[in-house]
C-alpha positions as CSV (number, residue, x, y, z in Angstrom):
1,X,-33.6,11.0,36.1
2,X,-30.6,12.9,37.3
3,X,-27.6,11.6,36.4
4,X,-24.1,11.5,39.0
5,X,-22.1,12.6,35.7
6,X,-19.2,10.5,37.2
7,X,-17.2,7.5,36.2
8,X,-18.5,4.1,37.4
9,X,-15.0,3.0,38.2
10,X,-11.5,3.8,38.1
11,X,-9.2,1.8,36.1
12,X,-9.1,-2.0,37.5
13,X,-6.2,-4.0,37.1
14,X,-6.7,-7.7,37.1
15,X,-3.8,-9.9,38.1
16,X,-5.3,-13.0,38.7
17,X,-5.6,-15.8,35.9
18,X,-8.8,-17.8,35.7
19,X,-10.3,-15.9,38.4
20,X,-13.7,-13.9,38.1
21,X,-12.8,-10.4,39.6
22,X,-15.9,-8.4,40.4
23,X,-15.4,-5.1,39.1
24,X,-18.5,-3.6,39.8
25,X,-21.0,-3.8,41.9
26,X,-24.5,-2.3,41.3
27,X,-25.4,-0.1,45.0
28,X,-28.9,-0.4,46.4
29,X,-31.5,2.3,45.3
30,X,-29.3,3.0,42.0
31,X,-29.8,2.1,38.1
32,X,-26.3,2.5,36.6
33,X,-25.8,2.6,32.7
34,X,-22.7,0.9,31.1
35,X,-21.6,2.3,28.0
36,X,-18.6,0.5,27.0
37,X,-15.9,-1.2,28.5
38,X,-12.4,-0.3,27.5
39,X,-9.4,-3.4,28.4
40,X,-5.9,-3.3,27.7
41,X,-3.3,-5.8,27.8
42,X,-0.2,-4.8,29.9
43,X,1.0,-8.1,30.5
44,X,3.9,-10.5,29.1
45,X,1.4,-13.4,27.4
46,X,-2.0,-13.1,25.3
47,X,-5.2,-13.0,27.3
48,X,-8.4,-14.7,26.6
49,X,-10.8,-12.2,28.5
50,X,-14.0,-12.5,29.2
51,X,-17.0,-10.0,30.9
52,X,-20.2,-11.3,32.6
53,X,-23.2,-9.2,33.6
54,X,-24.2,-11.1,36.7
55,X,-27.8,-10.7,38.0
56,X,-27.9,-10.5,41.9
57,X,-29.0,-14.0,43.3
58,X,-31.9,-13.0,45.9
59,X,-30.5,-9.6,46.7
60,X,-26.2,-11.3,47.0
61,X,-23.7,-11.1,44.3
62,X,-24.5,-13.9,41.7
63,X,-21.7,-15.6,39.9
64,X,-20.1,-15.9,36.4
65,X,-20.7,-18.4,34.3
66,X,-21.5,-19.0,30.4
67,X,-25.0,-18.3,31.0
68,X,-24.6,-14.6,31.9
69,X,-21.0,-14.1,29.8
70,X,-21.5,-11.1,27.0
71,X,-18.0,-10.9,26.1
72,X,-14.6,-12.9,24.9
73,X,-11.9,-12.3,23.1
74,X,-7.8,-12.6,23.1
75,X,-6.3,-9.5,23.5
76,X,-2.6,-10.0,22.6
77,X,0.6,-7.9,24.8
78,X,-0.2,-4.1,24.3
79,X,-3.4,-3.9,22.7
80,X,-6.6,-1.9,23.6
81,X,-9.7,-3.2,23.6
82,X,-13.2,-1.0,23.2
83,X,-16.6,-2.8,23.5
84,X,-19.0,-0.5,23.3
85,X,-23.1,-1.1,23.4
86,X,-25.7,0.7,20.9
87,X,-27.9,1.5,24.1
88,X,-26.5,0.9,27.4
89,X,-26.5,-1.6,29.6
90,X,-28.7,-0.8,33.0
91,X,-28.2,-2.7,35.9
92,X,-31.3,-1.8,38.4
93,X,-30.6,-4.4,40.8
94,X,-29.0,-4.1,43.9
95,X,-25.2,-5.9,43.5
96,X,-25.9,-6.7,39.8
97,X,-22.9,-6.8,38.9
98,X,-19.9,-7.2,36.3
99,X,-17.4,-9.4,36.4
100,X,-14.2,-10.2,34.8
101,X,-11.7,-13.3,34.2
102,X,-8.3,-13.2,31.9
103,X,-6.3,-16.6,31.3
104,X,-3.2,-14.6,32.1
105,X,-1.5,-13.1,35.6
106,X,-1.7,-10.2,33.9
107,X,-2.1,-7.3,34.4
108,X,-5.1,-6.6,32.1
109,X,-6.6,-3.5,33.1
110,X,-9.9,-2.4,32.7
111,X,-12.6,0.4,32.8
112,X,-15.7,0.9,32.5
113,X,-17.4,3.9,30.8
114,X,-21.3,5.1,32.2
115,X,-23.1,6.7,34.9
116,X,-25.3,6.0,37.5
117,X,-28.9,7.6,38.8
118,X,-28.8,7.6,42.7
């Protein structure tokens, strides 16, 4: 296993309220490992968050819904949010994926903290 010793995203800002933003997308021929996800509230209102891990749905993006949600939580104007695993999360599949939804236009911004193999 050689790990890219990279960031599997940049910071995301989600704008949209009660809309499931994809922000990330497993690649094909790649395991990446999710350590933690770090949100922050830069908005006006409280947000009620919530993260998915979405398995693929024969080799597309699947979708969001309570079956595959692993986080949610208000996160009121200004706060930081860390949710960190004991052991990582591996998505093998190609475009596994995680995705996010916040009650509020936002922006909640978010990052997520692992590494990939290629």
């Amino acid at each position: 296993m050689a790990l890219a010793k990279g960031s599997l995203s940049s910071i995301v800002s989600v704008v949209s309220a009660a809309t499931t933003v994809g922000i990330y997308t497993n690649p094909s021929s790649t395991k990446s490992y999710i350590k933690a996800f770090v949100m922050h509230n830069a908005g006006i209102g409280t947000a009620f968050c919530k993260l998915h891990d979405v398995p693929n749905s024969s080799g597309s993006v699947g979708s969001a819904s309570s079956n595959n949600q692993i986080f949610s939580q208000n996160i009121t104007v200004g706060e930081t949010v860390f949710f960190e695993y004991p052991y990582p999360l591996t998505l093998a599949g190609t475009n596994d994926s995680i995705r996010f939804e916040s009650s509020t236009v936002g922006p909640v911004n978010i990052q997520i903290l692992g590494d990939s193999d290629p």
